[in-house]
N, CA, C and O of each residue as an XYZ file, in Angstrom:
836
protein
N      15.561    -21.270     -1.170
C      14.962    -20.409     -2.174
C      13.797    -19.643     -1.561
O      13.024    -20.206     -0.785
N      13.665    -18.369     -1.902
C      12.571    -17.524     -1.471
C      11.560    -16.918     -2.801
O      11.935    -16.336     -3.819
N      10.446    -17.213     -2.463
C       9.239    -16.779     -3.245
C       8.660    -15.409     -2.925
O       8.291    -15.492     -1.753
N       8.437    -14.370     -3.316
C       7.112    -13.426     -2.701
C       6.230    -13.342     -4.196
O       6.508    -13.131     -5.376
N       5.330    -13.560     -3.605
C       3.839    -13.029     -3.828
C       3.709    -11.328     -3.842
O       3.957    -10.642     -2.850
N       3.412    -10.954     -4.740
C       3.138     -9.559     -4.210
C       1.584     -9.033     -4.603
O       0.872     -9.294     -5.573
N       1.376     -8.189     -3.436
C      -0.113     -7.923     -3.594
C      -0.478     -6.753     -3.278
O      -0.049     -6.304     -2.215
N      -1.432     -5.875     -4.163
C      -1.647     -4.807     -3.692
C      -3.276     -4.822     -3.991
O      -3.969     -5.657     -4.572
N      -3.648     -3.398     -3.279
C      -4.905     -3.174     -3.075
C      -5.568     -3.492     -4.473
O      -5.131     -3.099     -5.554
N      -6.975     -4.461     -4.231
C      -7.618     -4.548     -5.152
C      -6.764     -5.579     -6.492
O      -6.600     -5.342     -7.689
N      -6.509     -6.324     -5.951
C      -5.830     -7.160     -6.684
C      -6.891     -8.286     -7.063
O      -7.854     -8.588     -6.359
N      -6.510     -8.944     -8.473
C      -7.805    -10.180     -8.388
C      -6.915    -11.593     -7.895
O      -5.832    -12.094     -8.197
N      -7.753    -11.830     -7.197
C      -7.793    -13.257     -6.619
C      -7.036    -14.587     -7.315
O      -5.956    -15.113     -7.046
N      -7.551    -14.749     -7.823
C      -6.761    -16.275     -8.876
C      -5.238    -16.084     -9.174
O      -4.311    -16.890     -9.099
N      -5.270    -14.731     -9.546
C      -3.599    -13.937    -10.114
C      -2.781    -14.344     -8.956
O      -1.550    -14.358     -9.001
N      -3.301    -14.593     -8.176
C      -2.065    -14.273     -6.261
C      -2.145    -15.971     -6.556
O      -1.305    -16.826     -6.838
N      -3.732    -15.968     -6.316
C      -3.865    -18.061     -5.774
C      -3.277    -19.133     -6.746
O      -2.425    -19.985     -6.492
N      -3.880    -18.910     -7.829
C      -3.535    -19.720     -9.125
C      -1.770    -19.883     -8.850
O      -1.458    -21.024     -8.508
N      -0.723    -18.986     -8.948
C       0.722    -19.097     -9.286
C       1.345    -19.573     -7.596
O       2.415    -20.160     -7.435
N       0.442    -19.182     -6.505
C       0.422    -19.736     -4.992
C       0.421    -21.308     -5.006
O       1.334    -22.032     -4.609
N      -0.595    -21.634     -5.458
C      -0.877    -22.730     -5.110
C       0.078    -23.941     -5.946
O       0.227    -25.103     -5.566
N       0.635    -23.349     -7.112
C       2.024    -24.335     -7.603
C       3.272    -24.241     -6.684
O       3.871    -25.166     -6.135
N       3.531    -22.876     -6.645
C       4.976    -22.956     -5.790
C       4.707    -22.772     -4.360
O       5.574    -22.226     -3.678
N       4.134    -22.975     -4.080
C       3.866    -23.459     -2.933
C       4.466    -24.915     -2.081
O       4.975    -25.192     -0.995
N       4.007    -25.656     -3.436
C       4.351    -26.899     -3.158
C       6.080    -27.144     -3.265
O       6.624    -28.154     -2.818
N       6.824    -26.001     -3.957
C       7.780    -26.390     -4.103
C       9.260    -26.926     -3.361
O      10.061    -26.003     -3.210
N       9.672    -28.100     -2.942
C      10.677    -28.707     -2.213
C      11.702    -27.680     -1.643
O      12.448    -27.169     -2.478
N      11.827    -27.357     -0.524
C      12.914    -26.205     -0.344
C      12.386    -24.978     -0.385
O      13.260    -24.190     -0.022
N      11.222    -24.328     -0.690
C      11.184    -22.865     -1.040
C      10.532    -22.539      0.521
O      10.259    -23.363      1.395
N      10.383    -21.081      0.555
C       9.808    -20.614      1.088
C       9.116    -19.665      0.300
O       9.609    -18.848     -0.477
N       7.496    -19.920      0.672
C       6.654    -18.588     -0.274
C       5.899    -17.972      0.887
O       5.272    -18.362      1.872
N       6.265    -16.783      0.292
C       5.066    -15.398      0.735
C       4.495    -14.581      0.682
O       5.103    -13.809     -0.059
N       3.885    -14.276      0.902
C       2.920    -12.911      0.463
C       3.677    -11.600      1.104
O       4.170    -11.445      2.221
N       3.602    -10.904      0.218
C       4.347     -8.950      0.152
C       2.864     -8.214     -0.340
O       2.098     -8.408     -1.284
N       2.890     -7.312      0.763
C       2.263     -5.801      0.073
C       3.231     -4.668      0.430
O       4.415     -4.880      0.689
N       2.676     -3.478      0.432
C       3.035     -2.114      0.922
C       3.134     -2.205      2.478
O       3.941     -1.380      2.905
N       2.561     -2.953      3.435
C       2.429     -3.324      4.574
C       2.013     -4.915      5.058
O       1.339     -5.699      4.390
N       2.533     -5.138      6.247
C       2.153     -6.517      6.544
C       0.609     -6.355      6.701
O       0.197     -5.195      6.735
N      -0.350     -7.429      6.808
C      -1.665     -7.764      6.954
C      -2.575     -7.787      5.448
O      -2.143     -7.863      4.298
N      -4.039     -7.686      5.963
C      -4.750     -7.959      5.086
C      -4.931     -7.002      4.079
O      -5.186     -5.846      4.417
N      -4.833     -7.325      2.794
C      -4.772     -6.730      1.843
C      -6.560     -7.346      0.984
O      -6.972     -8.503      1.063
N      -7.319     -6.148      0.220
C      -8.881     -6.254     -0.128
C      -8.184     -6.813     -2.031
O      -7.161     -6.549     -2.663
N      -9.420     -7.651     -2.303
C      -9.099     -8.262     -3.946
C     -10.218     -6.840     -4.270
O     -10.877     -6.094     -3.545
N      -9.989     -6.971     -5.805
C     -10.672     -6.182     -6.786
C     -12.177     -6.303     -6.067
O     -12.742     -5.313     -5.603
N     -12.581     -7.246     -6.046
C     -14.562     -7.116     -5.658
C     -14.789     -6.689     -3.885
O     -15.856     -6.419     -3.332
N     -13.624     -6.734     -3.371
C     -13.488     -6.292     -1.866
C     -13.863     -7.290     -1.003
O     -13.538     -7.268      0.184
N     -14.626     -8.304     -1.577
C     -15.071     -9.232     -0.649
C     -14.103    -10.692     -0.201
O     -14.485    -11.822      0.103
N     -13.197    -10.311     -0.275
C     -12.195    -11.291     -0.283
C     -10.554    -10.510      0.517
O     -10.044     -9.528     -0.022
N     -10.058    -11.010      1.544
C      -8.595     -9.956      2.111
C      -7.908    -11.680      2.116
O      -8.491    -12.679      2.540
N      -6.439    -11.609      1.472
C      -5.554    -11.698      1.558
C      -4.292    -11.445      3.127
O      -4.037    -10.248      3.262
N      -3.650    -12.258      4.075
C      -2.830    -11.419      4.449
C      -1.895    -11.239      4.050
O      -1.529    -12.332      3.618
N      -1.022    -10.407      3.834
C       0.455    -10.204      3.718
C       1.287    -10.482      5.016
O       1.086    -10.029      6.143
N       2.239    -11.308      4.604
C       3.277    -11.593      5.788
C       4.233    -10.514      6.209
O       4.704    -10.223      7.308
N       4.402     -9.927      4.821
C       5.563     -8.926      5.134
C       4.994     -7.889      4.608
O       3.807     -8.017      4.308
N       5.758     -6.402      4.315
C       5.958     -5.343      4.205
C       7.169     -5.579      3.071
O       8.021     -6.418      3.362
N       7.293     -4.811      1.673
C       7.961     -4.418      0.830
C       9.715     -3.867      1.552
O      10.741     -4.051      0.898
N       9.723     -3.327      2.698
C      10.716     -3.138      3.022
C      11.357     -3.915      3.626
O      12.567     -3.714      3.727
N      10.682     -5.210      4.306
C      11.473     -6.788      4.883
C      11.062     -7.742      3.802
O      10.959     -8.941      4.059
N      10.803     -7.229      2.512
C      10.409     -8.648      1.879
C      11.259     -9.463      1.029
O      11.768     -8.752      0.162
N      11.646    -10.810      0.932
C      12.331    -11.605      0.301
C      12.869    -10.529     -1.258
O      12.223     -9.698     -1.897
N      14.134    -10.975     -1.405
C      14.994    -10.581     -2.383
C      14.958    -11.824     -3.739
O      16.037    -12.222     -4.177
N      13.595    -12.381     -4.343
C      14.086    -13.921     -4.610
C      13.177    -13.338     -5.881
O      13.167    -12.214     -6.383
N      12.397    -14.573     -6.215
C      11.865    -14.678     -7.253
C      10.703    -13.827     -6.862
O      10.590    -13.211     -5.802
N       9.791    -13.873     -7.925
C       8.305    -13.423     -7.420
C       7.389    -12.868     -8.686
O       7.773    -12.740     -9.849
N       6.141    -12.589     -8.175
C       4.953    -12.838     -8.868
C       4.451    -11.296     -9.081
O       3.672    -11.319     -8.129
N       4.342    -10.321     -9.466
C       3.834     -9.228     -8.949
C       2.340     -9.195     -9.820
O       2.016     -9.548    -10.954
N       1.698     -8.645     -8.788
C      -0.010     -9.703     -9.397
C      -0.417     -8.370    -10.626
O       0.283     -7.584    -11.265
N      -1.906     -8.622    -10.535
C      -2.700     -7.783    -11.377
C      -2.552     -6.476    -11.429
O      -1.760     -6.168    -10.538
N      -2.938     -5.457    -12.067
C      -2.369     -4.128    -11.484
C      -4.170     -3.328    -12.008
O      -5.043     -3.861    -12.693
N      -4.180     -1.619    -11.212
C      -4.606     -1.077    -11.720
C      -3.870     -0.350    -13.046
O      -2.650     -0.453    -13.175
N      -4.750      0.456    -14.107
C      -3.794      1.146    -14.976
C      -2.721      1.673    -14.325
O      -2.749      2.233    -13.229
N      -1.415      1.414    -15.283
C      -0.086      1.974    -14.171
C       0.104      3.268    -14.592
O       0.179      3.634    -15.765
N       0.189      4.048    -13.471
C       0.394      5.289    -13.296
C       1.666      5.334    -12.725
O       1.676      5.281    -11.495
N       3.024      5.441    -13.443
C       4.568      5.667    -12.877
C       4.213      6.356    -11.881
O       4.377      5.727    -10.836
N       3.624      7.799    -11.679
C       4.178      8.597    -10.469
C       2.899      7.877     -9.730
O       2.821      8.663     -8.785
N       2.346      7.383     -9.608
C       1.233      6.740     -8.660
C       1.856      5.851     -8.075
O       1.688      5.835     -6.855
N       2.704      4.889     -8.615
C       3.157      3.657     -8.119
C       4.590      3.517     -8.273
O       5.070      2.433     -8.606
N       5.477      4.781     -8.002
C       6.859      5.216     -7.910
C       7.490      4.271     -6.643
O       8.683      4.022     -6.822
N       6.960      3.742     -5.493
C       7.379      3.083     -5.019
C       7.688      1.527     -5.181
O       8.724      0.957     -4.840
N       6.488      0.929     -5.813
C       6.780     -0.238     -5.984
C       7.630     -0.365     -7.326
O       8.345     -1.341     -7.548
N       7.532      0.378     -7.931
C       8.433      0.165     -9.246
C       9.619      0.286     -9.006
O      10.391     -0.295     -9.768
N      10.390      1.373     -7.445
C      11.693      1.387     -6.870
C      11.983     -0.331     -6.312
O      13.006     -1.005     -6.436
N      10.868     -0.635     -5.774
C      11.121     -2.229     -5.068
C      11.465     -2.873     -5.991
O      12.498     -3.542     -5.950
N      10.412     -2.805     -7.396
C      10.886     -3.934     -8.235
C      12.063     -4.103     -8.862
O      12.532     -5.226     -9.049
N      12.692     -2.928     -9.273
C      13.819     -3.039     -9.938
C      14.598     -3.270     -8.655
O      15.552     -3.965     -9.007
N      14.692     -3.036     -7.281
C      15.538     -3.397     -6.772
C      16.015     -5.176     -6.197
O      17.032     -5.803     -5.899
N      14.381     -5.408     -6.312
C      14.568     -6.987     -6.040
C      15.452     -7.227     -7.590
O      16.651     -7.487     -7.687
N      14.782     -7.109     -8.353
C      15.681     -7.891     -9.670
C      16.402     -7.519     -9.755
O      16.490     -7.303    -10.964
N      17.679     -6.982     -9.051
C      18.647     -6.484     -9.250
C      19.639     -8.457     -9.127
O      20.537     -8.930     -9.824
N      18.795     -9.092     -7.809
C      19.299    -10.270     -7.325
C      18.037    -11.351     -7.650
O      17.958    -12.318     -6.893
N      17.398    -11.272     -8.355
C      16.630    -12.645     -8.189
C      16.922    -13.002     -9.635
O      17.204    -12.365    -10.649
N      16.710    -14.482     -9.272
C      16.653    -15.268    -10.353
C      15.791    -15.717    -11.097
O      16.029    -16.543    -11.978
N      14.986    -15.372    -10.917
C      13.163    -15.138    -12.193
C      12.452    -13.990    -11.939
O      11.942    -13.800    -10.835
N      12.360    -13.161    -12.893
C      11.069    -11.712    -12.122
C       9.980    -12.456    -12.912
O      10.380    -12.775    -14.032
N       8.806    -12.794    -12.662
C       7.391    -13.180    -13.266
C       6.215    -12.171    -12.799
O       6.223    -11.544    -11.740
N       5.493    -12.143    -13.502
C       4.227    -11.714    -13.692
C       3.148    -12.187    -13.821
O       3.115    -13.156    -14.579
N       2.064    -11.839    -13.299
C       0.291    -12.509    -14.488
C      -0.314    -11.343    -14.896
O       0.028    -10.192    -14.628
N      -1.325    -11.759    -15.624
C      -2.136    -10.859    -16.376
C      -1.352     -9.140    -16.298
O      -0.165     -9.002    -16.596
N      -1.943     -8.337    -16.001
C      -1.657     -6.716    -15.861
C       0.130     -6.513    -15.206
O       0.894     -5.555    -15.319
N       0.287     -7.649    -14.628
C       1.380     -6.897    -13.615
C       2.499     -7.184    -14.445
O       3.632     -7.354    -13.994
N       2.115     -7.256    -16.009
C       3.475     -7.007    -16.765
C       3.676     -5.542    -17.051
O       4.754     -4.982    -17.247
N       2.738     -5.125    -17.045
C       2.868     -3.774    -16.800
C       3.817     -3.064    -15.966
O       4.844     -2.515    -16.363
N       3.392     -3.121    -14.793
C       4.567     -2.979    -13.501
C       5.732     -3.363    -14.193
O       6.409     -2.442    -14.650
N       6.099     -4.469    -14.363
C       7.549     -4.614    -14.910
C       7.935     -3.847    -15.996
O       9.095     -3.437    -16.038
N       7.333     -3.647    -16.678
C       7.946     -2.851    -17.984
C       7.725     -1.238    -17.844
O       8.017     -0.324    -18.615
N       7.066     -1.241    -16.501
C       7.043      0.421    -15.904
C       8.261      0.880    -15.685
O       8.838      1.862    -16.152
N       8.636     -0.027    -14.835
C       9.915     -0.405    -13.965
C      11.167     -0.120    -14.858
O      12.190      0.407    -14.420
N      10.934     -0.636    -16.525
C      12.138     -0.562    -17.863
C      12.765     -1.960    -17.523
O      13.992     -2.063    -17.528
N      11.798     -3.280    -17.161
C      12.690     -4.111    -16.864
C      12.352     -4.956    -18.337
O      13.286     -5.596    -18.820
N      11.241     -4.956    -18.931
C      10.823     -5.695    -20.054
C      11.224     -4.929    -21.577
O      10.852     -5.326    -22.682
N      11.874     -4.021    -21.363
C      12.306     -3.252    -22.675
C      12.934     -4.020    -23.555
O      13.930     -4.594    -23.117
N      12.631     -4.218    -24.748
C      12.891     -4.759    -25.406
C      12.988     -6.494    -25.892
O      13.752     -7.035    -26.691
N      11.894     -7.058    -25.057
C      12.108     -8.801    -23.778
C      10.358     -8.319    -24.856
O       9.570     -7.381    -24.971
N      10.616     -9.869    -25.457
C       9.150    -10.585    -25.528
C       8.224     -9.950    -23.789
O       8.769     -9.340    -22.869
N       6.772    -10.381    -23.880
C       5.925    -10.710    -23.036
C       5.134    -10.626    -22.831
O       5.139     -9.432    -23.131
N       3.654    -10.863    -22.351
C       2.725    -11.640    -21.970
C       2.088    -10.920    -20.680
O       2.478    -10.762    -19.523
N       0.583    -10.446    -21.611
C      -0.106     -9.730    -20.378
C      -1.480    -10.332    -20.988
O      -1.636    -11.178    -21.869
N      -2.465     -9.574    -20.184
C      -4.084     -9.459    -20.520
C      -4.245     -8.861    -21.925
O      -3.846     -7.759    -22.300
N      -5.088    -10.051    -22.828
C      -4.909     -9.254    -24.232
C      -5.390     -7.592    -24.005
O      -4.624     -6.661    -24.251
N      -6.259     -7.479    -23.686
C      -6.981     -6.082    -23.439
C      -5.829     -4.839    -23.180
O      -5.905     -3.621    -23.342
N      -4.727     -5.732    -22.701
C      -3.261     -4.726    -22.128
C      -2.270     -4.846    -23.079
O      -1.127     -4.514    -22.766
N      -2.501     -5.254    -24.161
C      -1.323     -5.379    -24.767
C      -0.835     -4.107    -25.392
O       0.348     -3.770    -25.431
N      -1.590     -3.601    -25.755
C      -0.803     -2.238    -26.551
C      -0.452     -1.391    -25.513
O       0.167     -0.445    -26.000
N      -0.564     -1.275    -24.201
C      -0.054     -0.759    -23.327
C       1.186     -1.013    -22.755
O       1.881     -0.185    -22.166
N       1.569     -2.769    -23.043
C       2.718     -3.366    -22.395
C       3.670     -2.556    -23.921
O       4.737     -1.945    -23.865
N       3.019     -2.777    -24.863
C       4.301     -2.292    -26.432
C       4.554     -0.570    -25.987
O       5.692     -0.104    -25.933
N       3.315      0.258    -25.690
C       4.327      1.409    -25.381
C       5.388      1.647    -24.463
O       6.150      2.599    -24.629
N       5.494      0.900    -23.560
C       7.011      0.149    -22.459
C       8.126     -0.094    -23.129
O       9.282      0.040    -22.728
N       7.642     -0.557    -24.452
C       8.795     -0.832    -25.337
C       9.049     -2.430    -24.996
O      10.237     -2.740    -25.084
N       8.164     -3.490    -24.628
C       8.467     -4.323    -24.717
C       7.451     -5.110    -25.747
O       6.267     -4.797    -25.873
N       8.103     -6.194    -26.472
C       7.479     -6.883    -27.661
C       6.014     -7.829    -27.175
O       6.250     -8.834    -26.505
N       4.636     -7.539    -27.482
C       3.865     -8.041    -27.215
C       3.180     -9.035    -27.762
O       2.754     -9.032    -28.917
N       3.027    -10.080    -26.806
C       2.466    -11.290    -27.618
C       1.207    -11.872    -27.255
O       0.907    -11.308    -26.203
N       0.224    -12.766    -27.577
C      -0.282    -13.273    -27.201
C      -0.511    -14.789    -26.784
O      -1.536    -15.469    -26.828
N       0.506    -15.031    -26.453
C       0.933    -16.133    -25.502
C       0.415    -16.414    -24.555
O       0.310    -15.428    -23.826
N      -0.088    -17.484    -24.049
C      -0.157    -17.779    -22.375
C       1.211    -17.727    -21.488
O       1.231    -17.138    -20.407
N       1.957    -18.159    -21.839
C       3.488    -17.988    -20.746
C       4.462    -17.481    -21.780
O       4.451    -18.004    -22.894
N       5.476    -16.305    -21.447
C       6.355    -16.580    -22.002
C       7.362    -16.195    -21.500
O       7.345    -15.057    -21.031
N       8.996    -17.252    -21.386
C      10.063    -16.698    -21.079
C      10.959    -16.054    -21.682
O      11.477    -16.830    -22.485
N      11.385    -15.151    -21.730
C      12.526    -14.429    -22.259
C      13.919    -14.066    -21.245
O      13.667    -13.289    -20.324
N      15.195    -14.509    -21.333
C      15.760    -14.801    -20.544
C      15.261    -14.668    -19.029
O      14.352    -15.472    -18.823
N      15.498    -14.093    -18.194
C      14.870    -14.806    -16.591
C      13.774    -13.913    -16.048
O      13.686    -13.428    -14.920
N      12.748    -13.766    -17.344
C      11.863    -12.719    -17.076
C      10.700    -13.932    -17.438
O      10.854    -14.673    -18.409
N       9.596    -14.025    -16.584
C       8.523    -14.649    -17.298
C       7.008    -13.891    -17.014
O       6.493    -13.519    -15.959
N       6.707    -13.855    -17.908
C       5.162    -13.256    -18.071
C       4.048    -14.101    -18.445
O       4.223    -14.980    -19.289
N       2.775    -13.898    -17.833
C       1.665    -14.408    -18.593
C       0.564    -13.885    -18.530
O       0.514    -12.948    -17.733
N      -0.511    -14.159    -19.150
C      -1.383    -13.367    -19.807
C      -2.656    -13.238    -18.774
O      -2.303    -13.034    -17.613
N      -3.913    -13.310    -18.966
C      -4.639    -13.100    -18.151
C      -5.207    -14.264    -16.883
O      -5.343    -15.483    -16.992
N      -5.425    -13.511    -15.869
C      -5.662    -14.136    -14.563
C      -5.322    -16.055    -14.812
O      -4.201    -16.466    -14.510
N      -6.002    -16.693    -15.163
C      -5.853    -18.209    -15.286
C      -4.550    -18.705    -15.606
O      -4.057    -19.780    -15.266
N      -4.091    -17.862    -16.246
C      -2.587    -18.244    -16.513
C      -1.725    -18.123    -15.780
O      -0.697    -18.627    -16.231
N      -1.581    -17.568    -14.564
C      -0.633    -17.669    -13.541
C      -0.652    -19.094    -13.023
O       0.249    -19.256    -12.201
N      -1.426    -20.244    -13.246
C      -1.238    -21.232    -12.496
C      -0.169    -22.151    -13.959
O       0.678    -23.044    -13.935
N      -0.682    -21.487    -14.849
C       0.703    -22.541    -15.895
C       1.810    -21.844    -16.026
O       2.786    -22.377    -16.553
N       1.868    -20.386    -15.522
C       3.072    -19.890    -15.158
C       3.748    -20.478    -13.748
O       4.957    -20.437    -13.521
N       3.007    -20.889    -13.077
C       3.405    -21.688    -11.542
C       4.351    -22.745    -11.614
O       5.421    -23.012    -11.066
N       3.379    -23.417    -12.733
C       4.125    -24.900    -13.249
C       5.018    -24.964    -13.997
O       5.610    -26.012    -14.254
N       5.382    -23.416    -14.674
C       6.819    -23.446    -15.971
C       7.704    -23.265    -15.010
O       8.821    -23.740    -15.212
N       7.499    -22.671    -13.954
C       8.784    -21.973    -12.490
C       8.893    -23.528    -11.911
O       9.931    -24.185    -11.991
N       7.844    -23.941    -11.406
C       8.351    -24.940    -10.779
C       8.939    -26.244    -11.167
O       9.291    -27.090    -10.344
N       9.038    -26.382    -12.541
C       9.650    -27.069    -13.558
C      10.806    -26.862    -13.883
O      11.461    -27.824    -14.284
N      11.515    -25.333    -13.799
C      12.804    -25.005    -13.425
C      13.822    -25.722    -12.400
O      14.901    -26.225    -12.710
N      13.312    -25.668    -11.252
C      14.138    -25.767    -10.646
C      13.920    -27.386    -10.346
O      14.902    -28.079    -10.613
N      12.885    -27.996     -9.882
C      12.143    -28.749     -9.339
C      12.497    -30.252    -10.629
O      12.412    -31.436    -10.302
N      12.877    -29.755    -12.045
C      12.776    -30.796    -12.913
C      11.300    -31.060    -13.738
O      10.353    -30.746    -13.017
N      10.944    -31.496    -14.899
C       9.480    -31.748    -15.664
C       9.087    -32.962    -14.304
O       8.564    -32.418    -13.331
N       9.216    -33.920    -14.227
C       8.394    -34.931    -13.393
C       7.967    -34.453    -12.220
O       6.759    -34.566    -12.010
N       8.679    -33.912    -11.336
C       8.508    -32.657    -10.003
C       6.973    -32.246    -10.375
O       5.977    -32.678     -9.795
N       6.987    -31.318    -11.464
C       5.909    -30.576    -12.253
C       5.262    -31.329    -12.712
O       4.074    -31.013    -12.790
N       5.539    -32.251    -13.074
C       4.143    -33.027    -13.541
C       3.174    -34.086    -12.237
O       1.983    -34.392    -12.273
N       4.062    -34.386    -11.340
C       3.583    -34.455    -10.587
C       2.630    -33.942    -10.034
O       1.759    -34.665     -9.551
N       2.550    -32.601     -9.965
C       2.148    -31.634     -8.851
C       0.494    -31.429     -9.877
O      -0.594    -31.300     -9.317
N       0.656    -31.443    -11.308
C      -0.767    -31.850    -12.074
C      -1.910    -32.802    -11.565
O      -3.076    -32.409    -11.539
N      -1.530    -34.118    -11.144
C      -2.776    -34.433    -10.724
C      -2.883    -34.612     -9.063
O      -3.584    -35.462     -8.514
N      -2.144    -33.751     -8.462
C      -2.275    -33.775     -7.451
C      -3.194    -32.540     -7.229
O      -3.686    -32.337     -6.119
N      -3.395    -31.826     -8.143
C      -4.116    -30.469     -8.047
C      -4.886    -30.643     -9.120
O      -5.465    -29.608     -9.449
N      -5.168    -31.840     -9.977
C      -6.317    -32.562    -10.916
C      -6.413    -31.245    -11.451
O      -7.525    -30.722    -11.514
N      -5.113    -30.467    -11.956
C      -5.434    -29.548    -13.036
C      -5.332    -30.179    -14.480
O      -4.280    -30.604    -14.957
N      -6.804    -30.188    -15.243
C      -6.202    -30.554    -16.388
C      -7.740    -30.132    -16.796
O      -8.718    -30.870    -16.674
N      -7.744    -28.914    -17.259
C      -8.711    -27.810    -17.490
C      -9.565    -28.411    -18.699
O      -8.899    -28.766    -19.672
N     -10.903    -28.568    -18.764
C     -11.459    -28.701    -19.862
C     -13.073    -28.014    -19.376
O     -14.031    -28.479    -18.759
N     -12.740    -26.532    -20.087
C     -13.902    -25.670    -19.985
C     -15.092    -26.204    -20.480
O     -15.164    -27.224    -21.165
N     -16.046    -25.485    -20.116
C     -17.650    -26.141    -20.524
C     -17.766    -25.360    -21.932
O     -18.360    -25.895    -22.869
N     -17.038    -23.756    -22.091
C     -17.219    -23.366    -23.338
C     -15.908    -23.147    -23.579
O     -15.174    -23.057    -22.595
N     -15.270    -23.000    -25.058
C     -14.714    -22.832    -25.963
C     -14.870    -21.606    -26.511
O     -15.156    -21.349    -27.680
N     -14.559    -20.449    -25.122
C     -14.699    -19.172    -25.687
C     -13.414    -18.127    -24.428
O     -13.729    -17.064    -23.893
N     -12.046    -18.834    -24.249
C     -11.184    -18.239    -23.328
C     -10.002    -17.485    -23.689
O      -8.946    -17.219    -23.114
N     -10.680    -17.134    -25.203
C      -9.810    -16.008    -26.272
C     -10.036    -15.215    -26.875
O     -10.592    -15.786    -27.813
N     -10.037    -13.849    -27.176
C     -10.805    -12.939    -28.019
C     -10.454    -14.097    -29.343
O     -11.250    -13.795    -30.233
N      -9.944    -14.795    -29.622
C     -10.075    -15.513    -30.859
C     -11.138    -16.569    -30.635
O     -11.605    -17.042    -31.671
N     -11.428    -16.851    -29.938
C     -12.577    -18.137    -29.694
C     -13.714    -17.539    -29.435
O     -14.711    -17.781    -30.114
N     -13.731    -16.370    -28.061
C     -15.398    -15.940    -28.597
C     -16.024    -15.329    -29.112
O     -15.463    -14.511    -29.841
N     -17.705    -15.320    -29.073
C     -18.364    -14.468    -29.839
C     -17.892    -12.690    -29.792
O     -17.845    -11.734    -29.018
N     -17.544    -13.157    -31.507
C     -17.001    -11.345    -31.616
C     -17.915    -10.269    -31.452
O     -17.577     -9.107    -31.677
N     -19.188    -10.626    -31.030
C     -19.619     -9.227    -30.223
C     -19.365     -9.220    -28.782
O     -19.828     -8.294    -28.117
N     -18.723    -10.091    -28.256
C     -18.591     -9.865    -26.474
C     -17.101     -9.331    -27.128
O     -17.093     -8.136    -27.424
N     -15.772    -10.136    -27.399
C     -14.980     -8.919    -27.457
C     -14.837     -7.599    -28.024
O     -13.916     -6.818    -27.788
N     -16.125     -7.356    -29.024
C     -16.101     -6.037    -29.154
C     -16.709     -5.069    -28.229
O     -16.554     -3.864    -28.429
N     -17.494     -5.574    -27.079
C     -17.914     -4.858    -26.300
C     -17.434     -4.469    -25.316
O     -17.565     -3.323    -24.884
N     -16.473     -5.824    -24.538
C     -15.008     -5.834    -23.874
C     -14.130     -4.742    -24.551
O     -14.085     -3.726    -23.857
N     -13.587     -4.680    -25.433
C     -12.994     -3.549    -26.013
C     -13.482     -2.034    -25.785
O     -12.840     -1.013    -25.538
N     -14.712     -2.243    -25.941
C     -15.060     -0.866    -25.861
C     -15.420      0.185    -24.318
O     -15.170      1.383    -24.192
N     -16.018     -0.673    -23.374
C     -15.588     -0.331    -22.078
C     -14.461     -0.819    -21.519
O     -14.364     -0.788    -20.292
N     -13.234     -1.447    -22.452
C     -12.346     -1.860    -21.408
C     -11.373     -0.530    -20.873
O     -11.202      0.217    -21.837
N     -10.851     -0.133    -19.935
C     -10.204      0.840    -19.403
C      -8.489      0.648    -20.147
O      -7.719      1.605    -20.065
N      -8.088     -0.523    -20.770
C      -7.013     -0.715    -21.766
C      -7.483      0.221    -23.363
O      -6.839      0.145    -24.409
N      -8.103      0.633    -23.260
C      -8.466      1.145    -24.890
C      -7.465      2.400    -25.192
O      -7.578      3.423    -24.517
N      -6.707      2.319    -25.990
C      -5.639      2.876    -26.769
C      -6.442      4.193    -27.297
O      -7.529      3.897    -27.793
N      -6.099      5.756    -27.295
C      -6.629      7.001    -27.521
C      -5.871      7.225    -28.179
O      -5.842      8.322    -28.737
């Protein structure tokens, strides 16, 4: 089985590591990192490079992750949206985190398919024409999406529970002593103070015109 990672400039960090660091572990796979070119690729704050193993044009035909995105601009990002639909032409899960459901439903692969982005992105993923939720993971036949950055690592663990079996996956929980219990009770525009998401809203670069 083959994994890619995909990463592009200015990508955030956790989105790549978080869904890395589950299938990673997984028995049999091979995972890797994809950009536009092999080498180091810069995260969103720049202070952080990634390498890429491969190049989009040698990269695994398998499953994969396509990370965070800037706002998608089709003719901006006409190439990777040719890659993506062409990998899923043959893989057997297309997944996402936060933004890079976008990409997929750029692509016309989420049309009409439940799914699961950054709340801040959601009315952007519905003009794609795909049904938006606010879910942390969700599958809709062999498409899986999830919502913002943190959630790629319980999207890690729904993939690697696929193939791998629930005990496989549950395993791999306290071996990575994930079992999250925040200091605050504020990791939802429904949980926190409704003046930070109204302020989030209002400079967020997702705001609906």
């Amino acid at each position: 089985m083959q994994i890619a990672v995909v990463l592009f400039d200015r990508f955030t960090a956790l989105d790549a590591v978080g869904t890395y660091e589950m299938l990673v572990r997984l028995p049999g796979a091979e995972t890797v990192l994809v950009a536009e070119r092999p080498g180091p690729v810069r995260n969103d704050a720049g202070s952080l490079a990634l390498a890429a193993d491969r190049g989009r044009r040698t990269a695994p035909r398998g499953r994969r992750g396509p990370r965070r995105a800037r706002p998608v601009r089709a003719d901006g990002q006409r190439g990777l949206l040719d890659w993506l639909r062409a990998a899923d032409v043959s893989s057997t899960w297309t997944a996402s985190v936060c933004t890079g459901s976008l990409l997929l439903a750029a692509a016309g692969l989420l049309r009409g398919r439940r799914a699961a982005s950054h709340w801040l992105a959601l009315g952007h993923l519905e003009r794609y024409g795909a049904g938006a939720t606010g879910e942390r993971v969700v599958t809709d036949g062999r498409y899986v999406t999830a919502a913002g950055v943190s959630t790629g690592i319980d999207m890690g663990l729904t993939l690697f529970g696929r193939p791998a079996g629930d005990e496989h996956a549950q395993a791999v929980q306290p071996l990575t002593e994930y079992d999250p219990r925040p200091p605050y009770d504020a990791g939802s525009p429904r949980k926190a103070p409704a003046h930070l998401v109204e302020e989030f809203r209002k400079k967020s670069r997702f705001i609906l015109t």
